[in-house]
C-alpha positions in Angstrom: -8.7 135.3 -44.7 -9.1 135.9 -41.0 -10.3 132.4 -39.5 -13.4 132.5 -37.3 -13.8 130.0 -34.7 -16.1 126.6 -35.9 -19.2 128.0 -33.9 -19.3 131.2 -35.7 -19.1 129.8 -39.0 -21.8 127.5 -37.9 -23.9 130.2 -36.5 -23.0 132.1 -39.9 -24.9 129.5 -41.8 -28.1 129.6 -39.5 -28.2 133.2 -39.8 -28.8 132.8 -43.9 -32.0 131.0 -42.7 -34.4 133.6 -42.0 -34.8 136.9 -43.6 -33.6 138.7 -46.6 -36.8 138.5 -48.7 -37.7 141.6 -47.9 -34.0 143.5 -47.3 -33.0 146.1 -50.8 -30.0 144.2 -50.8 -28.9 141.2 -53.1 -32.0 138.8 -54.8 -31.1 135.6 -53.2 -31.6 132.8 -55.9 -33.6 129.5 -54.9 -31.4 126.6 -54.1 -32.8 124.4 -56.2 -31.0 126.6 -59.5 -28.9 124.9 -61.5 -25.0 125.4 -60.8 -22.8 124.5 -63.5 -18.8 125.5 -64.7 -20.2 129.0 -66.4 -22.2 129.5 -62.7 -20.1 133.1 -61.3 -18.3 132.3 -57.6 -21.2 135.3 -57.0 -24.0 133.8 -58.1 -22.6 130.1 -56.0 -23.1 132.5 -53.3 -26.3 133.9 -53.8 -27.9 130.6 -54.4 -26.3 128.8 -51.7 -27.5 131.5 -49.4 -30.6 131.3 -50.8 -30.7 127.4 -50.0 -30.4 128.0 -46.3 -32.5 131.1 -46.5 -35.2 128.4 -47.8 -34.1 125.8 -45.3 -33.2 123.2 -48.2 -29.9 122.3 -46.3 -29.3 119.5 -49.0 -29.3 122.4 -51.8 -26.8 124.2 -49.8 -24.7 121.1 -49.1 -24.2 120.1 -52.8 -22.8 123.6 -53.5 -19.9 122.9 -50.9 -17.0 120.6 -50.7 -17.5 117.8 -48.3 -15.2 119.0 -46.0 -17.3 122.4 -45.7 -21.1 120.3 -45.7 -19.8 118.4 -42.7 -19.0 121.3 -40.4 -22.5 120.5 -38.6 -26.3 121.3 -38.9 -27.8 124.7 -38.9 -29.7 125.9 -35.6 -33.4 126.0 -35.7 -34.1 129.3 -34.4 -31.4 131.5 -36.0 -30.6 135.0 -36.2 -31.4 137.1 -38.9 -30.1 139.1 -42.0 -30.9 141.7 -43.5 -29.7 144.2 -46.4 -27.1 141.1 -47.5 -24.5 142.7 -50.3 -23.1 139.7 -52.1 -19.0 141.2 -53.3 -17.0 140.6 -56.5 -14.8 137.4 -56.4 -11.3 138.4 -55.6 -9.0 135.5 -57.5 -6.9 134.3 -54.8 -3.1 132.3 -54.9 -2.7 128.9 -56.8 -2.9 125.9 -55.3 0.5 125.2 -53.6 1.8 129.2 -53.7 2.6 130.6 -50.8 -0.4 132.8 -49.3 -2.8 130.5 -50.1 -6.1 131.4 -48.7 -8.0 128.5 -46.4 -6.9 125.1 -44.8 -5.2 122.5 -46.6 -8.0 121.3 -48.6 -8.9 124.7 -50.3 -5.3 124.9 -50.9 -5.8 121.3 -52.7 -7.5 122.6 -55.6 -6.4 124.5 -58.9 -8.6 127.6 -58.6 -9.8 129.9 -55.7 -11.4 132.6 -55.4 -12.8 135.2 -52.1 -16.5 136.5 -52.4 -16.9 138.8 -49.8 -20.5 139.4 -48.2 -21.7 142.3 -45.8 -25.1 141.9 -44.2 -26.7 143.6 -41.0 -27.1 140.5 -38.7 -29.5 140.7 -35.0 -30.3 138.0 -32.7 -27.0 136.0 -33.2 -25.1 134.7 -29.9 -22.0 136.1 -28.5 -19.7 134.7 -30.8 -21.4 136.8 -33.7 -22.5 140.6 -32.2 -25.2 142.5 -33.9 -24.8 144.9 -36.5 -22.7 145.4 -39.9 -21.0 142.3 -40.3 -18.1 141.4 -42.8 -18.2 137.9 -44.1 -16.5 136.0 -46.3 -16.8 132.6 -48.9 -13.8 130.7 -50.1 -14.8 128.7 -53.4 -13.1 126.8 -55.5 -12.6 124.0 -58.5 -9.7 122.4 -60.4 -10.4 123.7 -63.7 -12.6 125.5 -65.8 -15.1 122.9 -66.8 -16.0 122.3 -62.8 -18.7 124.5 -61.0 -17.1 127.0 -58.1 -18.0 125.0 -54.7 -17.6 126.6 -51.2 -14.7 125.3 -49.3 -14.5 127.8 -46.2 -15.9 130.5 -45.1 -15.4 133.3 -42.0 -14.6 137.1 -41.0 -13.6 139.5 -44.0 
């Protein structure tokens, strides 16, 4: 995965703030859904994005690591989304193999998986330019009776 600079994944997580109730894209579940080990990387997505969409930042904080939750609070007048297209989970190298997606600490874990996200984005700052946008969400867990949190995210 293509790492973004901190700003942009910041200004990434305002974006999911506003819009998307009305795009024909992806049904964004509440954040207050329950999230447990049979919970699809996919659906992680769609209800952490729905969180933030919602502004319940402590819904979309519990479906992170803690590494991820402290990268810094979402802006109060963010850009928006629209038509957001949430991507099959691509299953990505074992902790410790070479390739491993992600910093350190997604490389920590047992499991790892990509869910790539396209959206059309307006009114983001430099950092993030208008249009069709690429994005993606690491997740991961250490086994399969753990829910899929988000570890990293940035650029497809």
């Amino acid at each position: 995965m293509k790492r973004t600079p901190l700003l942009a994944v910041v200004a990434l997580s305002a974006v999911v703030l506003s819009a998307c109730a009305a795009s024909p894209g992806d049904t964004l579940a509440p954040g207050a859904a329950t999230v447990d080990s049979s919970t699809s990387p996919e659906d992680v997505v769609r209800t952490y994005l729905g969180a933030l969409q919602g502004g319940d930042q402590a819904a979309a904080a519990a479906l992170t690591t803690r590494p991820y939750s402290g990268r810094g609070a979402w802006a109060a007048d963010p850009p928006t989304i629209e038509d957001v297209e949430v991507s099959e989970a691509i299953t990505q190298p074992a902790a410790g193999a070479g390739g491993a997606v992600g910093e350190s600490h997604a490389q920590e874990h047992a499991q790892a998986v990509l869910v790539p996200v396209t959206f059309e984005l307006h009114g983001a700052d430099t950092s993030m330019p208008d249009g069709q946008t690429a994005w993606g969400y690491l997740l991961v867990r250490d086994g399969d009776t753990e829910a899929w949190r988000i570890a990293d995210a940035g650029s497809a």
